[in-house]
C-alpha positions in Angstrom: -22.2 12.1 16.8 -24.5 12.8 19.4 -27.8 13.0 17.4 -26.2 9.5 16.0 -26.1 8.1 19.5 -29.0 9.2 21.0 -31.3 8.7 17.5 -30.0 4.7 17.5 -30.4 4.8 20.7 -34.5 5.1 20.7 -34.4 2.3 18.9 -32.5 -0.1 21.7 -33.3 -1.1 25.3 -31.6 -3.3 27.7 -28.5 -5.5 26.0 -29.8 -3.9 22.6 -28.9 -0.1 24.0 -25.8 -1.9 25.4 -24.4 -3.1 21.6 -26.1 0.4 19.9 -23.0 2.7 22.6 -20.2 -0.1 21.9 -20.9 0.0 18.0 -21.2 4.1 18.2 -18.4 4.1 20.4 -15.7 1.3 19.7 -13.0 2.6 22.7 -15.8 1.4 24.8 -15.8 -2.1 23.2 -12.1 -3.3 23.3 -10.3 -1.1 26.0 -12.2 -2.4 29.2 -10.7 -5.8 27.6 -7.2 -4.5 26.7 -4.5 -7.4 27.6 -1.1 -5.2 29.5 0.6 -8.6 29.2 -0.3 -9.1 25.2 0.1 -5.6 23.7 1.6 -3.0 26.5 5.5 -3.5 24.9 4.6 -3.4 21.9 1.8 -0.4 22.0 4.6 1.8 23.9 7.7 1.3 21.5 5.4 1.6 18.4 3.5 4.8 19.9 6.9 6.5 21.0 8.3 5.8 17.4 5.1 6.8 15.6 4.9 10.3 17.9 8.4 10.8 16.5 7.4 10.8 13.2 4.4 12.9 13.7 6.9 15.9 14.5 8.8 16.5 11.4 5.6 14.9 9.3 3.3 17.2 10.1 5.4 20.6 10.1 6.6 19.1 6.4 2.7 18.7 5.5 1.6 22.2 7.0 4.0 23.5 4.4 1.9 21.7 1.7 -0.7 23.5 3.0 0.4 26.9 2.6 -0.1 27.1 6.4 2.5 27.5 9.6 4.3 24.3 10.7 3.0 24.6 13.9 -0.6 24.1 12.5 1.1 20.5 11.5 1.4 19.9 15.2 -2.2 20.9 15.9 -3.5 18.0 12.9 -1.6 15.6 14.6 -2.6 16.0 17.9 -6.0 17.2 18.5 -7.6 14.5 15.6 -6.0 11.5 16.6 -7.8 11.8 19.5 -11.1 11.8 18.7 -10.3 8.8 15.8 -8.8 7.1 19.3 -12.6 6.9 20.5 -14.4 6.8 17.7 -12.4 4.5 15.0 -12.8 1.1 14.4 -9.3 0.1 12.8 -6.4 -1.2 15.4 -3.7 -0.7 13.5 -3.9 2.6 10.9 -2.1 5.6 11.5 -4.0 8.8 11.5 -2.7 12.0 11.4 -0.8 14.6 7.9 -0.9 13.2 4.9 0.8 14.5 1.8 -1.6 14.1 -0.7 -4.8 15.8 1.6 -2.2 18.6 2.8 -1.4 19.6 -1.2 -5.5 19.5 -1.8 -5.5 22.0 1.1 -2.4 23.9 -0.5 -4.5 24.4 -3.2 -7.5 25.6 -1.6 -5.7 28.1 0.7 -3.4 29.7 -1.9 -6.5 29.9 -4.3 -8.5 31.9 -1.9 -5.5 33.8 0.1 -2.7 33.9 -2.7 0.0 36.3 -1.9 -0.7 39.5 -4.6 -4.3 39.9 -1.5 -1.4 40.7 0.6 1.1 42.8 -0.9 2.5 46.2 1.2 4.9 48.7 0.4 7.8 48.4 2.5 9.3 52.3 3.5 12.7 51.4 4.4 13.6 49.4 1.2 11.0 51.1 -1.4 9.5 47.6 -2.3 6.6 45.8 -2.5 6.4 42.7 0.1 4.1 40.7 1.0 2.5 40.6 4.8 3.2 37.0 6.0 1.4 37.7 9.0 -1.9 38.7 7.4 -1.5 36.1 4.5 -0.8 33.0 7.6 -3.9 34.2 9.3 -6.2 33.7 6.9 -4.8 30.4 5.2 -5.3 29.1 8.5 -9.1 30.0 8.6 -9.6 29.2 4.6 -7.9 25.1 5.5 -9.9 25.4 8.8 -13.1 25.8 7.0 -12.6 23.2 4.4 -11.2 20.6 7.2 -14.5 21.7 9.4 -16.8 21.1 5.9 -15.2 17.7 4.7 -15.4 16.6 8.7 -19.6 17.7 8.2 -19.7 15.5 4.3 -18.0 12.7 6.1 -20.0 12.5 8.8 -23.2 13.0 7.0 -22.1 9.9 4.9 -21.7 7.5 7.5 -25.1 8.6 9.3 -26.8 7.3 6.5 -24.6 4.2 5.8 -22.7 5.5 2.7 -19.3 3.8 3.0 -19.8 1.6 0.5 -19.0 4.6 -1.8 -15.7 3.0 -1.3 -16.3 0.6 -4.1 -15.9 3.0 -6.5 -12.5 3.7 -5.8 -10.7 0.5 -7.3 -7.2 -0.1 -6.1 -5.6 0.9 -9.7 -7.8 4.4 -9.4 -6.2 4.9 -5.8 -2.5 4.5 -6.4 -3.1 5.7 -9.9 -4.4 9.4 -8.3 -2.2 8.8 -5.1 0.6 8.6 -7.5 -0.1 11.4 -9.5 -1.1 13.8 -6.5 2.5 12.7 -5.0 4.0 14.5 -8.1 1.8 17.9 -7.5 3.8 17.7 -4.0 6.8 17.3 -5.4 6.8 19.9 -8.1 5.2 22.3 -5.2 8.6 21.4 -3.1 10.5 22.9 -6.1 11.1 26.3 -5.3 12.4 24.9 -1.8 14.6 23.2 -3.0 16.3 25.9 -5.7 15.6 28.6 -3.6 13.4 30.2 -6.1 9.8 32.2 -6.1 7.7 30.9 -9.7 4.5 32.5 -9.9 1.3 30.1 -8.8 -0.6 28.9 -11.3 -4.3 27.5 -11.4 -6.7 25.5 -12.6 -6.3 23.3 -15.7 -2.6 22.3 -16.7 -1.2 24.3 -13.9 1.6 21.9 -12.3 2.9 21.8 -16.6 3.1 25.7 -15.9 4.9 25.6 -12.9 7.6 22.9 -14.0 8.3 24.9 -16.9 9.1 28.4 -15.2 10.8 26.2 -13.0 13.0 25.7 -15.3 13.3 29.0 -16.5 14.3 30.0 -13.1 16.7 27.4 -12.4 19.8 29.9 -13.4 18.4 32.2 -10.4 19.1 29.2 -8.4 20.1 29.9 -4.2 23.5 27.4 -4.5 23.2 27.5 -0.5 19.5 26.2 -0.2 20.5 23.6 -3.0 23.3 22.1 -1.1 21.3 22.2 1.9 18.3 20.3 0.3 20.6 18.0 -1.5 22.7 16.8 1.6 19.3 16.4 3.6 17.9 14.2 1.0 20.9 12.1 0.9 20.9 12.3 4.0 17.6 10.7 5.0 17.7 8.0 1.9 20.8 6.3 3.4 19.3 6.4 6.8 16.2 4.9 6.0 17.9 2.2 3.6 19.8 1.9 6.9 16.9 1.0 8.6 15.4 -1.1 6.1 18.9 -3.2 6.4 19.1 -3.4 10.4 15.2 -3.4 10.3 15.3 -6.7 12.5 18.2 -6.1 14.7 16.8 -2.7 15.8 14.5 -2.7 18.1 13.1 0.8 17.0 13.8 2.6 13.8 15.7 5.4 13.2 14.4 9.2 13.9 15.4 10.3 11.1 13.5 13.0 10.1 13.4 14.5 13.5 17.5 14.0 13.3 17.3 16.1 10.7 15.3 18.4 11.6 17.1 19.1 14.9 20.7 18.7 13.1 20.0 21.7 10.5 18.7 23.9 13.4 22.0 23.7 15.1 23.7 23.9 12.3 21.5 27.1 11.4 22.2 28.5 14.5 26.3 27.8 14.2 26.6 28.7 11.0 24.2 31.0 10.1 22.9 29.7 7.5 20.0 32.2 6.9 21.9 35.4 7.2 25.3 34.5 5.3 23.6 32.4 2.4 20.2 33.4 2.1 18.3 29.7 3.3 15.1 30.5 4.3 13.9 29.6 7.6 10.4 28.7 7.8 10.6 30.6 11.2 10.3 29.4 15.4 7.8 27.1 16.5 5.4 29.2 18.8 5.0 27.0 22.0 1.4 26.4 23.4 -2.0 25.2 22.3 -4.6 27.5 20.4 -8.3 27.7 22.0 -11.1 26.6 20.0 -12.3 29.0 16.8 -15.3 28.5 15.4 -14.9 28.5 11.1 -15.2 31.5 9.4 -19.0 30.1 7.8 -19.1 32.4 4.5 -16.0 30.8 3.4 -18.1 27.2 2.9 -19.6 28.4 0.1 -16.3 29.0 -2.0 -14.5 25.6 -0.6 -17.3 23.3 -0.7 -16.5 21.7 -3.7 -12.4 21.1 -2.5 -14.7 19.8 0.9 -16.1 16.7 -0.7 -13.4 15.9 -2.8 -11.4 16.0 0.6 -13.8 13.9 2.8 -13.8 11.0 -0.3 -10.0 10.6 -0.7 -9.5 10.9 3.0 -11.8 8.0 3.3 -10.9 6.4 0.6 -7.4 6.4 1.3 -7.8 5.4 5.3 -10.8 2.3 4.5 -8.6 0.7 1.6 -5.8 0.5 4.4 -7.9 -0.2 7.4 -9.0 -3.4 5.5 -5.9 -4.6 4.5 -5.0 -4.4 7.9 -7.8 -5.9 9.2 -7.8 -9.0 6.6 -4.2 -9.9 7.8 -5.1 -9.9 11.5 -8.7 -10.9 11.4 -11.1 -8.4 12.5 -13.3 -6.3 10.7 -13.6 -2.4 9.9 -16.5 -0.7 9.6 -17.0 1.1 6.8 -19.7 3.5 7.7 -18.0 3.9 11.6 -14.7 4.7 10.1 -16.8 8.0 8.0 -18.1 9.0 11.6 -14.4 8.9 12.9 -12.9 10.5 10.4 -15.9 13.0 10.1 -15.7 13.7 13.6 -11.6 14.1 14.0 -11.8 16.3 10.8 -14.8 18.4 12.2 -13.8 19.1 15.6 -10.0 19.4 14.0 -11.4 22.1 12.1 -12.6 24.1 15.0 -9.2 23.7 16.9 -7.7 25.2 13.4 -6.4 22.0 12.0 -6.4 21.1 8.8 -7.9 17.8 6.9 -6.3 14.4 8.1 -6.2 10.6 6.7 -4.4 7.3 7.1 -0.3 7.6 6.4 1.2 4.7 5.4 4.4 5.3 5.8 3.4 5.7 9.9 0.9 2.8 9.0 3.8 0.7 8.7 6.1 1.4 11.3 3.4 1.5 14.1 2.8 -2.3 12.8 6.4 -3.1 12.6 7.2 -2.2 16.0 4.4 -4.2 17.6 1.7 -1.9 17.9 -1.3 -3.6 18.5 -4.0 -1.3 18.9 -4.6 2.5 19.2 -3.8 2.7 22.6 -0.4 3.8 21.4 -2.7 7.2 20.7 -2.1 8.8 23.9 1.5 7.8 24.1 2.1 9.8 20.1 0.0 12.7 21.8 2.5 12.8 24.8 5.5 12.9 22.1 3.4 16.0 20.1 2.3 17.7 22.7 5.9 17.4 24.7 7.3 19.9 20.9 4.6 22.0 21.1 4.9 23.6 24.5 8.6 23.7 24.0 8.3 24.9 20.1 10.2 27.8 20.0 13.8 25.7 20.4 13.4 25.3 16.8 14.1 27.1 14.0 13.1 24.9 10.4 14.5 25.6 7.2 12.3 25.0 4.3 14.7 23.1 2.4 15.0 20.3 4.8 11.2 20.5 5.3 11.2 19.6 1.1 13.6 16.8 1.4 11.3 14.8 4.0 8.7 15.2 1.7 10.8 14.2 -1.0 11.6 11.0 1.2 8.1 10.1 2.1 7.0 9.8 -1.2 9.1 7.0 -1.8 7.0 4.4 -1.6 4.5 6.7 -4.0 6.6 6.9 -6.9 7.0 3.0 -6.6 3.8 2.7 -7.3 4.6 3.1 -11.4 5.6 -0.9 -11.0 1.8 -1.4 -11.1 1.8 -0.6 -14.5 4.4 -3.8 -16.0 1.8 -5.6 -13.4 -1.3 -4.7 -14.4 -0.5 -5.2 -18.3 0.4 -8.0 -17.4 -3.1 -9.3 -15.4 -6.1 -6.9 -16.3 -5.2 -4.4 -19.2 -8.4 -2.5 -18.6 -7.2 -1.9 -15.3 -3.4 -0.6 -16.2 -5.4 2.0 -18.3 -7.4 3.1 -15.4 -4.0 3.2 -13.2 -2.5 5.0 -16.8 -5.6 7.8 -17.1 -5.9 8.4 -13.2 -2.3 9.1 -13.3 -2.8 11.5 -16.4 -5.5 13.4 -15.6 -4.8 14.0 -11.6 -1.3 15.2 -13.2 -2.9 17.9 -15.8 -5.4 19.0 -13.7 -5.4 20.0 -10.2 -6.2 17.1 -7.8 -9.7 17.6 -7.0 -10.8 17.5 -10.4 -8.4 14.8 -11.5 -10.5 13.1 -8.5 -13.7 13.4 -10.5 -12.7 13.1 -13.8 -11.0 9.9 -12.8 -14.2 8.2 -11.1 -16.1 9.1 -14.5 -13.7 7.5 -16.5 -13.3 4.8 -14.1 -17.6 4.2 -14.7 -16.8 4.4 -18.5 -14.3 1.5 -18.4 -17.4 -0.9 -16.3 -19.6 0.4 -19.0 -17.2 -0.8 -22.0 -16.6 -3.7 -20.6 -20.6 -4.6 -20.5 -20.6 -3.6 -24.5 -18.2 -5.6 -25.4 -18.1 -8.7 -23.3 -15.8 -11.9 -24.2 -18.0 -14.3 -26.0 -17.0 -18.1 -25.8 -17.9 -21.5 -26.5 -18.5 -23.8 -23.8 -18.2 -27.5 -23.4 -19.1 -30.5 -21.1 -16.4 -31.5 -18.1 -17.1 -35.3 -18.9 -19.4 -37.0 -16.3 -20.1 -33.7 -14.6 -22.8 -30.9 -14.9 -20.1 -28.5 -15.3 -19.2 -26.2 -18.4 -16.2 -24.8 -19.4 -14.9 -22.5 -21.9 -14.2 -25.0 -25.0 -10.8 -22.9 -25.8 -9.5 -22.7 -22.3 -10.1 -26.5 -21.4 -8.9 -29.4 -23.3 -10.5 -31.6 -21.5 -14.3 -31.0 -21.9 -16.3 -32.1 -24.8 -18.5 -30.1 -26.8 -22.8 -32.1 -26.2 -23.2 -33.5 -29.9 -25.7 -31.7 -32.0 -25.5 -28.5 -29.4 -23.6 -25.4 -29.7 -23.1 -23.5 -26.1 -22.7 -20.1 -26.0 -21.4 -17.8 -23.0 -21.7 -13.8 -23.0 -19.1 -12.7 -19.5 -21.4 -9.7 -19.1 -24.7 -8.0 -18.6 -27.5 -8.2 -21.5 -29.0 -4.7 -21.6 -30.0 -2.0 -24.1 -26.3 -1.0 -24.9 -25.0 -4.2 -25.9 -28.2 -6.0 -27.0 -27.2 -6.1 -30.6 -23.2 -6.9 -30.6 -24.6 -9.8 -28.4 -26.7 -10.6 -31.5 -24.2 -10.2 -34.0 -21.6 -12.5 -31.5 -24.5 -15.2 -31.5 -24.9 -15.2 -35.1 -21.1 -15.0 -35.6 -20.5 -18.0 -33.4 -23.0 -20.3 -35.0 -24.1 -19.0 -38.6 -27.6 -19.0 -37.7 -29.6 -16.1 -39.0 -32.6 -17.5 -40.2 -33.1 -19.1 -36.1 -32.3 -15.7 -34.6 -34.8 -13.8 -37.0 -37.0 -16.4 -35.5 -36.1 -15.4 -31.7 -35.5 -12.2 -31.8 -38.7 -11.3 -30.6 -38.0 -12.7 -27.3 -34.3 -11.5 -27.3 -35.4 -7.7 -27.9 -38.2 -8.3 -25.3 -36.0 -9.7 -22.3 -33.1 -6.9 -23.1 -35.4 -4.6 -22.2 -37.3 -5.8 -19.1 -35.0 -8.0 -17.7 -31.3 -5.4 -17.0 -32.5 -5.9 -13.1 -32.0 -9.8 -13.2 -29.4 -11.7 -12.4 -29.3 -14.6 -14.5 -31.8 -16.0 -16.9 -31.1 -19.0 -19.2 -33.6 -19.3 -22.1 -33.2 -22.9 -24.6 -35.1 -23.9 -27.8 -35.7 -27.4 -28.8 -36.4 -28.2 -32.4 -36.7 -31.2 -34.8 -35.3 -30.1 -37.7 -35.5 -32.0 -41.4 -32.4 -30.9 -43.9 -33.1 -29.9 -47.1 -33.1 -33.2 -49.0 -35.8 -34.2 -46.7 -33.9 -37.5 -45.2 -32.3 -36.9 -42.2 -34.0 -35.6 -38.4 -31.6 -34.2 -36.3 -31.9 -32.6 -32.8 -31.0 -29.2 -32.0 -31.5 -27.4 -28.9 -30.9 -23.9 -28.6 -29.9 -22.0 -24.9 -29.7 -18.0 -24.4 -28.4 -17.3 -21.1 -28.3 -13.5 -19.7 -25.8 -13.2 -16.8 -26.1 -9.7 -15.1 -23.0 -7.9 -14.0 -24.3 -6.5 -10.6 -24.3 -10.3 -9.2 -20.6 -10.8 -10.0 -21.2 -14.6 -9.9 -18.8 -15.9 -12.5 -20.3 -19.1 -12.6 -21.1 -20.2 -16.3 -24.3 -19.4 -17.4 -24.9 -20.7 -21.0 -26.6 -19.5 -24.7 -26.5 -22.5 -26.8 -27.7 -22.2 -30.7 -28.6 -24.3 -33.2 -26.0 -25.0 -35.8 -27.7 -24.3 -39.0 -27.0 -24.2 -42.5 -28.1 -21.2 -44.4 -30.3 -22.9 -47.1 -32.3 -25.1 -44.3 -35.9 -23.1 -44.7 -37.4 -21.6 -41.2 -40.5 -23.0 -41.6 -39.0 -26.5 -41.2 -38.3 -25.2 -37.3 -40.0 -26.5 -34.2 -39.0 -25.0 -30.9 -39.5 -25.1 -27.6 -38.9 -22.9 -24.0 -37.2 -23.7 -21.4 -35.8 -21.4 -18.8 -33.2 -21.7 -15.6 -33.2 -19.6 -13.1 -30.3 -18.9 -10.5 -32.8 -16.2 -8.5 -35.6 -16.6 -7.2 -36.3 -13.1 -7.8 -36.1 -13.2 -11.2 -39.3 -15.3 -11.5 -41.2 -12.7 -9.7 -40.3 -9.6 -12.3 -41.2 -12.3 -15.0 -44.0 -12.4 -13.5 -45.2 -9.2 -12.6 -43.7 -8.0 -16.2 -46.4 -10.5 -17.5 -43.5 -12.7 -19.6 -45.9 -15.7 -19.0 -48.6 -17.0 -20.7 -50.6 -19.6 -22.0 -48.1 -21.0 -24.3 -45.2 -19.8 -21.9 -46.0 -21.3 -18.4 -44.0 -22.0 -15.4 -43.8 -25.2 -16.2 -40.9 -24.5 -18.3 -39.0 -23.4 -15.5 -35.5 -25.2 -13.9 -33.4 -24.6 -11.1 -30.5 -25.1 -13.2 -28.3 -24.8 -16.3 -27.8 -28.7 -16.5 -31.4 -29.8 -15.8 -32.6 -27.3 -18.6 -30.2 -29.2 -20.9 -31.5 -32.4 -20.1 -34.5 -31.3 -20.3 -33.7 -30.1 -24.3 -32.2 -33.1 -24.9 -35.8 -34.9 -24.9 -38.4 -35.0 -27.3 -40.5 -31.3 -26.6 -41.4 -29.7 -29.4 -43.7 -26.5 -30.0 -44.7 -25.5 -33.4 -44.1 -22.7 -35.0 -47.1 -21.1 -34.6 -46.7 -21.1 -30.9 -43.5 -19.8 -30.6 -44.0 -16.7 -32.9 -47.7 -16.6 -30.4 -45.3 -16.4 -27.5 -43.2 -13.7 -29.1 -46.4 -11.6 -30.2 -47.2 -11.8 -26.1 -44.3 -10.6 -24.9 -44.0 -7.7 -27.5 
């Protein structure tokens, strides 16, 4: 961040140097203007709640992580900081999250799985595994990958990548948040039975595990089963408690930390560990850990796992940040919210933390109990840090650690309601929601990641092929056209068909856009007649973003009696401008047996950019015959324009076609 400052920096002097620190540092911009009277309430109830829920959060996501619950504490206290100075987002909760802590889990248990770790035990003549050894180096292998994404995010937002972002639609984020909450939930399993499957990897893994989950289930522990049963009873009916009283209390329930707290004393009364076998994830070691640098020749093996980190994390906080920010009018800054989260994640990764994003659950909360802006930071850091030093009162069991999890991912599994949704608005979108799901659930999240964005690219790409081709007509007394199916009251212009292609005119779907036009008005011998200038502008033009073409001809039937009037419009509209205004193709109605040669047309063009008339120009469309004096500013004055007496022979339109080719 420092090369950032100073760099953009260079560049400014006086009030300009002034606005370069306040955008690089945000912290500086709104605290000297902070408002006790407006937000201090609010900001202390909502950053004593949220610190609460940092506690049993983050020792619940270390165990995602294959790492120490106290590591948990270290991501959500260290990290916040830094997001405290550097983030641009008031109200978004950073800290755990399920869905980066199983990508970690993955990483850590596929480079320090437990058969690197196996010793033979003397006293009982077994093999065992060293938990010790095995901790140690999990906590350097999700170090390194935090340290790595923290590097990719930053690097991103140095050169103003976060609109990256765009690519991850709202159906492919709760579509892949969804299907990543059931990798954490299959990975709570064996807490919850009391069981030890085998780990399985790569592709079709989490099938795997499910199914020698089942074939364990007879070994089940019945005391860690109870345990994880009355916890997750437990916490539902005290959270639907505090969804009921949610107004009448003026903070929400701890539960999790109740929980938490309550099975330790239980543990200790009771003994749960030695007289029914519950495991205990262990004490909480009190104290802070000093600064470690990452072990650097694990980045090649996890640098894969560290850009698929540093885009969801992103992805995840950004499409939250903005929601936020819509509903109390400020903005976020894209590429300043890569810097913060790049810098929490990379100096995180030095104080052995492991990758962090935006919670919603603690998103929520903070908002509902008045926080206001991240001054609450400090306060949750207080709460954390208060655990921490006094750690090793506590003694977790694994099984209530599972059930919070469990809890959390409420809101995840709610998330299959988009699909009756999306049918019902935006098919294409259900099946991204659909295939995201499918593919983050039979493959292992990072992957699912990528194969998700590709088929996400594939669905923008079918939709250019095969656009939705209409007819348009006249709003009366307007220069407005509409969709002649849609709207009963326009009115089709006499003697001209308008034609409307929704997308982009390019290579791919040059000739169903043909076949559509011929299709719609039973013209073949016309189009044989253009298609010199349709294959030509298909071709050059995939960069513009709107281009109307129209023909004018007077055309004699067959029987030689009768002149009629027939102007002919082809419009491109490109997809990158996502202007859904209606930009028309308009075709002469022909019969079949009317002969070509009894054809006169004319060119007209409208253009929406001005652009567009420059790459016409520089592609050399003009000519003689084909001037810019056939050019409009719009769709309506090019179909006035038609509608008088212009006509070009024959010999100059197939002139003009021979030109462009």
């Amino acid at each position: 961040m420092c090369v950032y400052v100073c760099v953009s920096s260079l560049r400014c002097s006086g009030p300009k140097l002034k606005s370069c620190m306040l955008s690089s540092v945000p912290v500086l911009s709104w605290l000297p203007r902070y408002s006790l009277r407006d937000n201090a309430i609010g900001d202390l109830i909502s950053g004593i709640s949220v610190g609460i829920m940092h506690l049993p959060q983050g020792m619940a996501y270390a165990l995602l992580a294959a790492v120490p619950p106290v590591f948990g504490l270290y991501s959500s206290f260290y990290p916040i900081l830094i997001y405290f100075i550097f983030g641009s987002s008031k109200h978004i909760s950073v800290g755990t999250y399920a869905v980066m802590s199983v990508m970690i889990g993955g990483v850590t248990e596929r480079l320090a799985p437990d058969t690197n770790f196996m010793m033979y035990d003397n006293a009982t003549n077994q093999s065992m595994v060293n938990v010790l050894a095995r901790d140690t180096e999990r906590v350097k292998v999700a170090a390194a990958v935090t340290f790595l994404s923290g590097l990719f995010q930053m690097l991103l937002g140095l050169v103003k990548f976060g609109f990256v972002v765009t690519y991850l639609s709202e159906p492919l984020v709760r579509g892949y948040t969804t299907g990543a909450a059931i990798h954490v939930i299959v990975s709570q399993l064996k807490y919850t039975f009391g069981i030890s499957p085998k780990r399985h990897s790569g592709p079709f893994a989490l099938i795997f595990t499910v199914i020698e989950v089942c074939y364990l289930v007879p070994e089940t522990n019945i005391g860690t089963l109870v345990v994880s049963l009355v916890s997750i009873i437990g916490l539902v009916l005290v959270k639907e408690l505090n969804t009921y009283l949610g107004k009448k209390l003026p903070v929400p329930i701890p539960v999790e930390l109740l929980g938490i707290i309550i099975a330790t004393v239980v543990s200790w009364q009771v003994n749960l560990e030695g007289k029914y076998g519950v495991e205990v994830v262990g004490e909480i070691p009190s104290g802070l850990q000093p600064p470690v640098m990452p072990t650097a020749s694990l980045f090649g093996q996890v640098i894969g796992d560290a850009f698929a980190l540093s885009v969801v994390g992103y992805g995840i906080a950004i499409s939250l940040g903005r929601i936020f920010a819509l509903k109390y009018g400020y903005k976020v800054d894209s590429n300043q919210e890569l810097i913060a989260l790049g810098l929490s994640n990379t100096i995180g990764g030095v104080f052995q933390c492991f990758a962090i994003s935006c919670s919603m659950s603690r998103t929520m909360v903070q908002e509902s109990t008045g926080g206001k802006t991240q001054v609450q930071t400090p306060l949750i850091m207080t709460v954390v840090l208060c655990v921490i030093v006094i750690g090793g009162c506590l003694s977790v069991h694994q099984a209530v650690l599972a059930a919070i999890i469990y809890v959390n991912l409420q809101g995840m599994m709610k998330q299959f309601m988009d699909i009756p949704t999306l049918w019902k608005s935006n098919k294409v979108d259900m099946l991204v929601w659909v295939a995201t799901l499918i593919l983050t659930v039979l493959f292992n999240p990072d992957i699912g990641l990528a194969a998700s964005i590709a088929f996400s690219m594939l669905t923008v790409i079918f939709r250019t092929q095969l656009p939705k081709y209409s007819l348009l007509g006249q709003v009366p007394e307007t220069d407005i056209y509409r969709p002649v199916e849609n709207y009963n009251q326009v009115n089709e212009i006499p003697g001209v068909v308008i034609f409307r292609s929704s997308a982009t005119l390019y290579f791919a779907n040059a000739e169903m856009y043909q076949d559509a036009l011929a299709e719609k008005v039973r013209s073949q011998e016309l189009l044989c007649t253009t298609q010199a200038y349709f294959d030509k502008l298909s071709k050059r033009l995939t960069c513009f973003a709107s281009i109307l073409l129209c023909a004018y001809g007077d055309i004699t039937d067959y029987t030689g009696k009768k002149s009629l009037k027939w102007p002919m419009f082809m419009s491109l509209r490109m997809l990158i401008n996502h202007n859904y205004e209606c930009l028309i193709t308009s075709l002469t109605t022909l019969s079949p047996s009317i002969p070509p040669s009894s054809l006169s047309l004319s060119l007209a063009l409208s253009l929406s950019v001005a652009g567009v008339i420059e790459n016409l120009e520089s592609g050399g469309f003009f000519s003689e015959k084909v001037s810019k004096a056939c050019l409009f500013s719009s769709i309506h004055d090019a179909v006035l324009h038609c509608q008088t007496d212009r006509p070009l022979t024959e010999a100059s339109l197939k002139h003009c076609a021979e030109t462009m080719l």
